[in-house]
Short mmCIF file of the C-alpha atoms (twelve columns), coordinates in Angstrom:
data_MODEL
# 
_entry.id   MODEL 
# 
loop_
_atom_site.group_PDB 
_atom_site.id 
_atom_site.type_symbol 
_atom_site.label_atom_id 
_atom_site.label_alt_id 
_atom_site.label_comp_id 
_atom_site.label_asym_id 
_atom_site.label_seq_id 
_atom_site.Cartn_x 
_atom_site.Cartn_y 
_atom_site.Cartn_z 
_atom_site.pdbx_PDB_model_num 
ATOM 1   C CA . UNK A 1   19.005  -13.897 15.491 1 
ATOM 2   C CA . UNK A 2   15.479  -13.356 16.907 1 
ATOM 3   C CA . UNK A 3   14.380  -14.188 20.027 1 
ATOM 4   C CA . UNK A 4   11.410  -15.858 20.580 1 
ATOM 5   C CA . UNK A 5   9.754   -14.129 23.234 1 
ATOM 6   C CA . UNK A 6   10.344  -10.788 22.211 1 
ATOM 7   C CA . UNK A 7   7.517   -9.048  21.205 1 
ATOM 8   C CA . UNK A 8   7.593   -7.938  17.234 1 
ATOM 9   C CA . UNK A 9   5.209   -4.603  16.532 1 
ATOM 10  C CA . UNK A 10  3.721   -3.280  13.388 1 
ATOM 11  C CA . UNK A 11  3.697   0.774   13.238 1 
ATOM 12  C CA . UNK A 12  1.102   2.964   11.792 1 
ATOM 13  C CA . UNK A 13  2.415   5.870   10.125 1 
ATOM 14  C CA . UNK A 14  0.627   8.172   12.680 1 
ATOM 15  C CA . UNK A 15  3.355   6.981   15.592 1 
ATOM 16  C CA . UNK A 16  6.243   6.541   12.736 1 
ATOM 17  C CA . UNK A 17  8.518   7.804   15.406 1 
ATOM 18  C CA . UNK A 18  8.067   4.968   17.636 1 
ATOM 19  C CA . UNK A 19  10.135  2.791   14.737 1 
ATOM 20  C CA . UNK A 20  13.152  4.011   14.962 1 
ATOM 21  C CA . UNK A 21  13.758  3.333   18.990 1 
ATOM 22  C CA . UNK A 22  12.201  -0.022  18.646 1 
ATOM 23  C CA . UNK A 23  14.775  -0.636  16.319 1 
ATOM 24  C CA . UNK A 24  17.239  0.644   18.609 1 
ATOM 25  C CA . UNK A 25  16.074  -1.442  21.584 1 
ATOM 26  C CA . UNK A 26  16.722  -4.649  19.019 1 
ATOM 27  C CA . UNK A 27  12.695  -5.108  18.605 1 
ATOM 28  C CA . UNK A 28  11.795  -6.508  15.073 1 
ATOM 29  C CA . UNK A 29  9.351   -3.509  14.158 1 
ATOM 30  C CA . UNK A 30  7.688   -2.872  10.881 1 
ATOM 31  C CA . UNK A 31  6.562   0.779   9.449  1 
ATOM 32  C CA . UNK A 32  2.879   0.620   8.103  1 
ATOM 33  C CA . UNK A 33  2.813   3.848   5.984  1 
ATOM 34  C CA . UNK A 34  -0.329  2.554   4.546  1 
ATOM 35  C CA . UNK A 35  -4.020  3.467   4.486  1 
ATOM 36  C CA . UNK A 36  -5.762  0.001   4.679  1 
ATOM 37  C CA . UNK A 37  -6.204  -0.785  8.532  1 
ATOM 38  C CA . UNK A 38  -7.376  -4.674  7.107  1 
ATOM 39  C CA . UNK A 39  -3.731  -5.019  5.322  1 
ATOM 40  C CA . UNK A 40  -2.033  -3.740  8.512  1 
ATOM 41  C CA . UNK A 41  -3.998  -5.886  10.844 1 
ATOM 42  C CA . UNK A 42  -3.460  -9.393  8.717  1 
ATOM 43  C CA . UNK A 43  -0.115  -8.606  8.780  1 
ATOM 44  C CA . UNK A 44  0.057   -8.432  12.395 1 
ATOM 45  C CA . UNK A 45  -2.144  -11.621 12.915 1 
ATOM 46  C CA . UNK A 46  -0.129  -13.587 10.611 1 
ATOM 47  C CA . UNK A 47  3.484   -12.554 11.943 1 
ATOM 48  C CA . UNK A 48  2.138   -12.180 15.707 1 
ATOM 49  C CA . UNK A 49  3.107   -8.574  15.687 1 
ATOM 50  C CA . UNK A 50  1.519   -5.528  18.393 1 
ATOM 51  C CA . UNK A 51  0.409   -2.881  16.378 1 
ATOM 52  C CA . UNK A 52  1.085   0.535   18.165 1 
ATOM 53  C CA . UNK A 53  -1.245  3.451   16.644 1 
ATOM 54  C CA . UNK A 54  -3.091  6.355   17.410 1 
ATOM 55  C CA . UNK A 55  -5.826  5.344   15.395 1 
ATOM 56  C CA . UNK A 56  -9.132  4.804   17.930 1 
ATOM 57  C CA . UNK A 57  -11.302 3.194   14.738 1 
ATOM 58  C CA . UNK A 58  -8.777  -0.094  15.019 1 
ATOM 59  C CA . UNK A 59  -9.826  -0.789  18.562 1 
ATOM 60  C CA . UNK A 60  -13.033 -0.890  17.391 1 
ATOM 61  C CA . UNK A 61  -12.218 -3.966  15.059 1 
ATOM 62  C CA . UNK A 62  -13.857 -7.445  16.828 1 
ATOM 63  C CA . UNK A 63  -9.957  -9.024  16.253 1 
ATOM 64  C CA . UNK A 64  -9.350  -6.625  18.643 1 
ATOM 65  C CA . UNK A 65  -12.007 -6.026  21.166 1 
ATOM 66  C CA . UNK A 66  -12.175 -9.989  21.265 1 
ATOM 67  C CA . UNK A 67  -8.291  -9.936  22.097 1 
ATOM 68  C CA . UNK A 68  -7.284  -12.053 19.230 1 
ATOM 69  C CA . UNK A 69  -5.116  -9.421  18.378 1 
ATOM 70  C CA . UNK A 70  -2.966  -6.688  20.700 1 
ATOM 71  C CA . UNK A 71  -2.725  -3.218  20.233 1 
ATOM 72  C CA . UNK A 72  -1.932  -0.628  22.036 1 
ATOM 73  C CA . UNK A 73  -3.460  2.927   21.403 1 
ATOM 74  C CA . UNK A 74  -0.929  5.503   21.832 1 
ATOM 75  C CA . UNK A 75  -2.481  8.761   23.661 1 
ATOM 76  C CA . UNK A 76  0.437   11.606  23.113 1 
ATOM 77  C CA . UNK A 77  1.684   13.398  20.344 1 
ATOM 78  C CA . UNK A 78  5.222   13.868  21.503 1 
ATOM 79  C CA . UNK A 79  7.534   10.858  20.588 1 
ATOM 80  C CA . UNK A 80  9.091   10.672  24.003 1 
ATOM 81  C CA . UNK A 81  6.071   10.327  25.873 1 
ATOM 82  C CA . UNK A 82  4.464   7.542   23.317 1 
ATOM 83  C CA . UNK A 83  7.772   5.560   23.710 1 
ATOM 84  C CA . UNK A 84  7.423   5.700   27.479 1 
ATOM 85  C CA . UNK A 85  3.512   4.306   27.231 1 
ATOM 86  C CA . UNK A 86  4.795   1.388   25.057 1 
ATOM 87  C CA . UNK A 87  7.835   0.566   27.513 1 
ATOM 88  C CA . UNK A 88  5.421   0.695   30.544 1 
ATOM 89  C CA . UNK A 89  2.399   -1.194  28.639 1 
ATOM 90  C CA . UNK A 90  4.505   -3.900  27.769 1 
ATOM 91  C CA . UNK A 91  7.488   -3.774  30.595 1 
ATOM 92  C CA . UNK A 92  10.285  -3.519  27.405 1 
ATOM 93  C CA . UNK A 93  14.130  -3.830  28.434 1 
ATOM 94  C CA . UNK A 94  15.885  -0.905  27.330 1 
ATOM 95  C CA . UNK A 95  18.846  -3.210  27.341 1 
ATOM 96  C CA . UNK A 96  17.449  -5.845  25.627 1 
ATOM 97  C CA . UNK A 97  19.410  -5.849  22.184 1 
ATOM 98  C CA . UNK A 98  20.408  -2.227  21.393 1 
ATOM 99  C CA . UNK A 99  21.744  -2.055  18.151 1 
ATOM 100 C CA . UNK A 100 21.659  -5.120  17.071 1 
ATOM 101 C CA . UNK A 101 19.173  -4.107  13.997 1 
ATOM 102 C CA . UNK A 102 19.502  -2.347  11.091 1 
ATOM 103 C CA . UNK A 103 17.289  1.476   11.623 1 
ATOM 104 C CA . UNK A 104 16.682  1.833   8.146  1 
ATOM 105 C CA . UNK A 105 15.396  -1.799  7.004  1 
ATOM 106 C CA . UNK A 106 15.050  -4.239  10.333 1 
ATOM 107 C CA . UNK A 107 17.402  -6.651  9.260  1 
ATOM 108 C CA . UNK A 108 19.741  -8.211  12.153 1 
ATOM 109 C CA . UNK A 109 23.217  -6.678  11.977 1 
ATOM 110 C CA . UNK A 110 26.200  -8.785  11.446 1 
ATOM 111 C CA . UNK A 111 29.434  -7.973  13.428 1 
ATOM 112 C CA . UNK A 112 32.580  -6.920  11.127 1 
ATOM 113 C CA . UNK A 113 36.268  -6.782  11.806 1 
ATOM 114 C CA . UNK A 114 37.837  -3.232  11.048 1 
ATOM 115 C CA . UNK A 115 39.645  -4.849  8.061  1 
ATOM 116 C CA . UNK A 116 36.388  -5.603  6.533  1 
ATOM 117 C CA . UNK A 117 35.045  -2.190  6.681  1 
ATOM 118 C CA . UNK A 118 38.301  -0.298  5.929  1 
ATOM 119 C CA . UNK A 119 36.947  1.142   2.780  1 
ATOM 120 C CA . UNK A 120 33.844  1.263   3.666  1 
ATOM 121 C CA . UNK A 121 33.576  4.182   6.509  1 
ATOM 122 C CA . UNK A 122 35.791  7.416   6.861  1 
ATOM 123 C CA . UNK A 123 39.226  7.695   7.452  1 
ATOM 124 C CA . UNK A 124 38.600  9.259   10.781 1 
ATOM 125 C CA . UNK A 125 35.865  6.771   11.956 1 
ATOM 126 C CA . UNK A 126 38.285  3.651   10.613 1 
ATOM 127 C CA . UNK A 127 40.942  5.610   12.722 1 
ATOM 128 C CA . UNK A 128 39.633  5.833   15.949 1 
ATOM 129 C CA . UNK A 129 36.649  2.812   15.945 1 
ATOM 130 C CA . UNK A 130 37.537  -0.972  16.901 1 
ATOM 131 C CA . UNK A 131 34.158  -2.534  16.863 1 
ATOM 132 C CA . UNK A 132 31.823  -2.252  12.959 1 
ATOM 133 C CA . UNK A 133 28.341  -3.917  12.319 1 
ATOM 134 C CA . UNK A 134 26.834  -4.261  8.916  1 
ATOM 135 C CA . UNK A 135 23.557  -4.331  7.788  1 
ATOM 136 C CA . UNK A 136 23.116  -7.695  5.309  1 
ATOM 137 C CA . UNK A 137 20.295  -6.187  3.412  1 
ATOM 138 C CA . UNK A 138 21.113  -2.175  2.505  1 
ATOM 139 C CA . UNK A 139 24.870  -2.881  3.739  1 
ATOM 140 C CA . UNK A 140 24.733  -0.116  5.984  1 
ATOM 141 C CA . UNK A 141 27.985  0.048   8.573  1 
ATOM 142 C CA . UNK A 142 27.109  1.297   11.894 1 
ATOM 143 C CA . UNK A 143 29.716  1.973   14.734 1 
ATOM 144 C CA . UNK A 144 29.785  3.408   18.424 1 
ATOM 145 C CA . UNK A 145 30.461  6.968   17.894 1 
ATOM 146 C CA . UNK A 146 28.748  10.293  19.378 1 
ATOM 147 C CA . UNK A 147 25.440  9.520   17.928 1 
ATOM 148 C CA . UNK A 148 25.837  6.006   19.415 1 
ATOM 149 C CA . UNK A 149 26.237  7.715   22.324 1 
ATOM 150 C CA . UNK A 150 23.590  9.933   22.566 1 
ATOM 151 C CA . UNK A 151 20.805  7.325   21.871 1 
ATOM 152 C CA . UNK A 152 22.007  5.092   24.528 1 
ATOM 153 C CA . UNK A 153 21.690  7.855   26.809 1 
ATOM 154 C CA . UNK A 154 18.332  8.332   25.592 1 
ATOM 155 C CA . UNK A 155 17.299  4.614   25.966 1 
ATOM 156 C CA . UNK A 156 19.134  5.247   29.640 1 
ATOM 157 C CA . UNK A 157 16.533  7.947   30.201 1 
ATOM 158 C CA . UNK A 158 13.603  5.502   29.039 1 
ATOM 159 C CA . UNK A 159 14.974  3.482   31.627 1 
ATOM 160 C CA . UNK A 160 14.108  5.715   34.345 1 
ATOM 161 C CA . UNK A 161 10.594  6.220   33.222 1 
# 
């Protein structure tokens, strides 16, 4: 399930970083690894996406200087500091939807019941996890352990600013 209001993003490959904790936040966010700025930006017109880039010859495009189209040009290099510019720019919730899609192909995750993932994670993890979501398209199982953990305490840190 989408929400409506939620912004959706398009990512150049020069902020590829940026995907990844999108994702995590539960924002539908593409990765542009592309070289064709025209294919990148008709994508984002046609599925109302932001793009997020580093790239200063896009916001030089009239789709954008006429404001037909958003983008926002990332100024640092470091991950953590772009992530903050795009949660202040745009006033994202942390909390919106974490983990609620899939890291490695955007795909909303689908809740599964322990039985249903039996064979499908490790012993250990089967042994001491209660709550499982799959990925519908790569099938990927993803539960709350200690890497869980740590990225919510990095989205908690986001929070802060």
């Amino acid at each position: 399930m989408r929400l409506i209001n939620a912004p959706k993003f398009i990512v150049d490959n020069n902020v590829g970083k940026l995907v990844k904790w999108l994702r995590i936040m539960g924002y539908d966010t593409l990765f542009f690894n592309g070289s064709n700025d025209s294919r990148m930006i008709a994508t984002a017109l046609a599925e109302d996406r932001v793009i997020l880039t580093r790239d200063t010859q896009i916001m030089k495009r009239r789709v954008v200087a006429s404001g037909q189209l958003k983008v926002i040009l990332i100024q640092s290099d470091e991950p953590e500091l772009q992530m903050q510019q795009v949660i202040d720019t745009l006033n994202l919730d942390c909390q919106f939807r974490p983990f609620a899609i899939c890291l490695e192909c955007n795909q909303p995750l689908l809740e599964r019941s322990k039985q249903q993932v039996k064979d499908l994670v490790p012993p250990y993890v089967f042994q001491t996890q209660s709550q499982y979501m799959e990925c519908p398209a790569c099938h990927r199982i993803y539960w709350r352990g200690t890497h869980w953990q740590a990225m919510t305490r990095k989205l908690e840190q986001y929070m802060k600013g």
